[in-house]
C-alpha positions in Angstrom: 211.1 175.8 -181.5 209.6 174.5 -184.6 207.2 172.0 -185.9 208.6 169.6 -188.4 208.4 170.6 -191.8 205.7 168.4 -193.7 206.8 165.1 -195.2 205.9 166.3 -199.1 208.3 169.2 -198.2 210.9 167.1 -196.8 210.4 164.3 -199.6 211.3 167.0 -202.2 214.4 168.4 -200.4 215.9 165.5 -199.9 215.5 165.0 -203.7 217.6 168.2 -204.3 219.8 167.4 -201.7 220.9 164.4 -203.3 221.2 166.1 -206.5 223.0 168.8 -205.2 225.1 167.2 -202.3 227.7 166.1 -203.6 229.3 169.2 -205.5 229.0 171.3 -203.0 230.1 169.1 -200.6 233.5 169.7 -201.5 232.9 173.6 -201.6 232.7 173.4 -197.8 234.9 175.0 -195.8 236.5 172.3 -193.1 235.2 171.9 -189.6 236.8 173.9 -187.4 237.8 171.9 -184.5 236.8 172.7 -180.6 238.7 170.2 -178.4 238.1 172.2 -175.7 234.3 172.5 -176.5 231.9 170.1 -174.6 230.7 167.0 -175.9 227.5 165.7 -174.3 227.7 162.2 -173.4 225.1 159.7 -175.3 222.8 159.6 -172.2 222.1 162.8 -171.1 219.4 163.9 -169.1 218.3 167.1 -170.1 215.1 170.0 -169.9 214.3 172.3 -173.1 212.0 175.2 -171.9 211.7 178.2 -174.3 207.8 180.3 -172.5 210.0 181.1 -169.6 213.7 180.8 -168.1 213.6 178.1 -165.6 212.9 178.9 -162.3 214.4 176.8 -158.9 214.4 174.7 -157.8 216.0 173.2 -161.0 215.7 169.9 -162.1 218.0 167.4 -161.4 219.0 167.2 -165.1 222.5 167.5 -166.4 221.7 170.0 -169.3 218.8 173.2 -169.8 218.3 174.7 -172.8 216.7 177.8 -172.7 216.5 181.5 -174.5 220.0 183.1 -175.3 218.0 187.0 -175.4 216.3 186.2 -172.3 219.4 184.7 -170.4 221.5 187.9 -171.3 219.2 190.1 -169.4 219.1 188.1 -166.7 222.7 188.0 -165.7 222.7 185.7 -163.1 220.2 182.7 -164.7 223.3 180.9 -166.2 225.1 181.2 -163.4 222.7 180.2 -160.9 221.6 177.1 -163.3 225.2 175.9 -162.8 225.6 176.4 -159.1 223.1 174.5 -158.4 224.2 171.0 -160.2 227.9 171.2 -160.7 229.2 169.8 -163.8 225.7 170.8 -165.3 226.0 172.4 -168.8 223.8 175.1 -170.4 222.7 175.5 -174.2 221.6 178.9 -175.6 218.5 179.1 -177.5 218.8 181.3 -181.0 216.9 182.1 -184.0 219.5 181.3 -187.0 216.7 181.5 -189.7 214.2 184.2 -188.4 213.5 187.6 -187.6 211.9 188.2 -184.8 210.5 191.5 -184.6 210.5 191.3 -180.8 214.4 191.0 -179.9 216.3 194.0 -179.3 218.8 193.4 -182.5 215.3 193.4 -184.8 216.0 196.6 -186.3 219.7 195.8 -187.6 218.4 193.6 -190.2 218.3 194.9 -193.8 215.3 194.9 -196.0 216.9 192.8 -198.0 217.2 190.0 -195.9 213.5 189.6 -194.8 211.4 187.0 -196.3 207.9 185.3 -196.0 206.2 184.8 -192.5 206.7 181.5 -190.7 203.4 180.0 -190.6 202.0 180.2 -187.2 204.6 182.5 -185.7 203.9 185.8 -185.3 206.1 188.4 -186.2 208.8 186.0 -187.4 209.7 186.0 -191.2 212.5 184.1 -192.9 215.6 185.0 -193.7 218.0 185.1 -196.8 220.3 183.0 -195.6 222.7 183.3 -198.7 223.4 186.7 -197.4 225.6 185.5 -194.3 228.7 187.0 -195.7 227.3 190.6 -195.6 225.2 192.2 -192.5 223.3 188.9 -191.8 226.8 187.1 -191.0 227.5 190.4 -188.5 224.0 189.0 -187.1 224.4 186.3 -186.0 228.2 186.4 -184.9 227.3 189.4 -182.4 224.7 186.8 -181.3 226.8 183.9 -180.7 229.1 186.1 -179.0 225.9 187.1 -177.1 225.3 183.2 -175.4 229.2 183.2 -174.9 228.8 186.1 -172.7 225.9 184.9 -170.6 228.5 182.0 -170.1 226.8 179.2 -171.9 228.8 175.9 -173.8 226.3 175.6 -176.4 224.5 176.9 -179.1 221.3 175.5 -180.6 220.5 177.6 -183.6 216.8 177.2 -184.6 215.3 177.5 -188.2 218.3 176.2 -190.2 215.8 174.5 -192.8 215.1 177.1 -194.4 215.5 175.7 -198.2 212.8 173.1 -197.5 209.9 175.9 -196.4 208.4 178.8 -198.5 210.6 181.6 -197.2 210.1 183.9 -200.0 213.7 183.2 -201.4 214.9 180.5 -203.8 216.8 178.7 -201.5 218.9 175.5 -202.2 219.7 172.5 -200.6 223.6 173.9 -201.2 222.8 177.1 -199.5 221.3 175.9 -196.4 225.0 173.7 -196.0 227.0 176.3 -196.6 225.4 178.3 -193.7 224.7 175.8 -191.4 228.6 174.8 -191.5 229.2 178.7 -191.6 227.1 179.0 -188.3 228.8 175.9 -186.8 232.5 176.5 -187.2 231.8 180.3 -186.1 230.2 178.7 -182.8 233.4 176.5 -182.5 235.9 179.6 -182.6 234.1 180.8 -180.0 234.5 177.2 -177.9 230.8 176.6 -178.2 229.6 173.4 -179.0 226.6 173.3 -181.5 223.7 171.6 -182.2 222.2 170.7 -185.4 218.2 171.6 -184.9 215.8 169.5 -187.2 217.5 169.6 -190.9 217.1 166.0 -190.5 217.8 165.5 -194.6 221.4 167.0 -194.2 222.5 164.7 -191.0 225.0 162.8 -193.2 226.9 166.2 -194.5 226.8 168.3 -191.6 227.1 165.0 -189.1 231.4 166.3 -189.7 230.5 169.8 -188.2 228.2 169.5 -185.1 228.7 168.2 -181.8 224.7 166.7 -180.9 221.5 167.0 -182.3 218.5 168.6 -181.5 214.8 166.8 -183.1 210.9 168.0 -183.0 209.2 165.1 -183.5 210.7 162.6 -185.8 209.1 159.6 -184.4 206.2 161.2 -185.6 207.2 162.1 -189.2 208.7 158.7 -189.3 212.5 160.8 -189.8 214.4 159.3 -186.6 216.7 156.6 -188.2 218.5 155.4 -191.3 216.2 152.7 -191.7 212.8 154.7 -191.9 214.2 156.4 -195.1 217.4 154.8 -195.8 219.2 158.1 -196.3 219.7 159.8 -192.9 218.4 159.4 -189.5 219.7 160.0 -185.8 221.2 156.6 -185.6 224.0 158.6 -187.4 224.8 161.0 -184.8 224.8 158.1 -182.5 227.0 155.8 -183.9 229.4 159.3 -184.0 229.1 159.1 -180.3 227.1 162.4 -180.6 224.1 162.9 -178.5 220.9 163.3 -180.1 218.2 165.5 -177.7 214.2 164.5 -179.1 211.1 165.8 -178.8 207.5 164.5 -178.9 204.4 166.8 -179.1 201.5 164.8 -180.2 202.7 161.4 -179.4 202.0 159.1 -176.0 204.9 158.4 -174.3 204.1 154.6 -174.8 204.4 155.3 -179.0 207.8 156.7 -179.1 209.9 156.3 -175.6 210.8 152.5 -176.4 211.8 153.3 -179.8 213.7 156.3 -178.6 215.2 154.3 -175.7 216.0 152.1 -177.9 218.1 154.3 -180.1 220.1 155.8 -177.5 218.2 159.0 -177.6 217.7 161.0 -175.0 213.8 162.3 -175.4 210.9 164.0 -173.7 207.4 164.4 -174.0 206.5 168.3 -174.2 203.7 170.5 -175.0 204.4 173.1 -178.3 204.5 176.1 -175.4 207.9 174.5 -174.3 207.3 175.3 -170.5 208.0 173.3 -167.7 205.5 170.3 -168.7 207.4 167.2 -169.4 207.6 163.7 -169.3 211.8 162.1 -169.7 211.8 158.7 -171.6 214.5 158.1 -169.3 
């Protein structure tokens, strides 16, 4: 879970992106495909909840996401989430970006990879994301692998903005698409759909690669469609027939659900802890 960058930030990445975008837009590998992988349906009822695993009785939603580490040592969550709503699907919370000095594959990371702290996470720092061929790339495979295991269909990978934050490193626009399509194809030979978390200033290049979308508060950043900024939005993923999954923190339901309803989106109201508080749009 993270807040949305802030809009100077964003304003400036999307200026190298569309600088950068095109060159290395043909550098990218191509999707790898996953007919077999699940593709949420445009209205799709859903419960993100990161404090805690969810506990029954479960909502009568037809997707949770919740934390991969968490999940694995609780061998039966997945399992018991899906019992209890047939045909109900499970994404599996991961850090993509970070390093979290608190999961048990913490001390596997090199030096070399470790950059500034994320502000207002403790014990998180970012990561040299350029590095994904080497050790990192062993990462982060063993941790897809990981929410395969538990028995999950997809993968959200948090932090994959890294180029637009001050993570110590002089990321590019270019870098962060090369490893978010890395991390996306790699979910996809696994048959794990993949959501594209925030990274809202890429939609239209990595749109090819992920199956649905995952937002923090674009409503409030004013970063939801094509039309706020004329250069990406959510409406993208839609019209893809690609379900986009949206969050509100700050705002009242009565400032954002009609807009999101609107859009197709399917969007909560929920408090930064990410526990069991929340209010569905619809």
């Amino acid at each position: 879970m993270r807040l949305s960058v802030i809009v100077s930030a964003l304003a400036l990445a999307a200026t190298a992106l569309v600088s950068t975008a095109p060159a290395r837009a043909a550098a990218l590998p191509d999707p790898v495909p996953c007919d077999g992988c699940w593709k949420p349906a445009l209205n799709t009822s859903w419960e993100w909840q990161l404090k805690s695993l969810p506990a029954k009785p479960y909502l009568n939603v037809q997707m949770y996401d919740f934390d991969g580490f968490e999940a694995a040592k609780n061998g039966k969550i997945v399992a018991s989430i899906k019992a209890a709503k047939p045909g109900r699907k499970v994404v599996c919370y991961i850090s993509a970006g970070s390093h979290e000095d608190w999961r048990p594959d913490a001390g596997q990371f090199p030096d070399s990879v470790l950059g500034e702290p994320l502000d207002e996470w403790e014990g998180e720092r970012w990561l040299d994301i350029r590095q994904y061929t080497g050790k990192l790339g062993e990462i982060m495979k063993a941790r897809l692998d990981m929410c395969k295991a538990a028995g999950f269909d997809a993968v959200e990978p948090d932090n994959v903005d890294a180029y637009t934050n001050d993570s110590g490193f002089p990321l590019t626009a270019a870098d962060q698409l090369a490893y978010n399509a890395w991390l996306a194809n790699e979910a996809h030979k696994r048959g794990l759909s993949v959501g594209l978390k925030n990274d809202v200033a890429q939609i239209p290049q990595l749109l090819p690669y992920f199956d649905f979308a995952v937002n923090e508060q674009c409503w409030q950043y004013s970063e939801c469609t094509t039309a706020q900024n004329g250069k990406y939005g959510y409406d993208q993923f839609v019209k893809a027939g690609k379900a986009v999954f949206q969050v509100e923190y700050e705002l009242t339901t009565a400032q954002f659900c009609a807009k999101s309803n609107a859009q197709n989106f399917n969007s909560l109201k929920k408090t930064y802890d990410l526990d069991a508080t929340r209010t569905a749009c619809r």
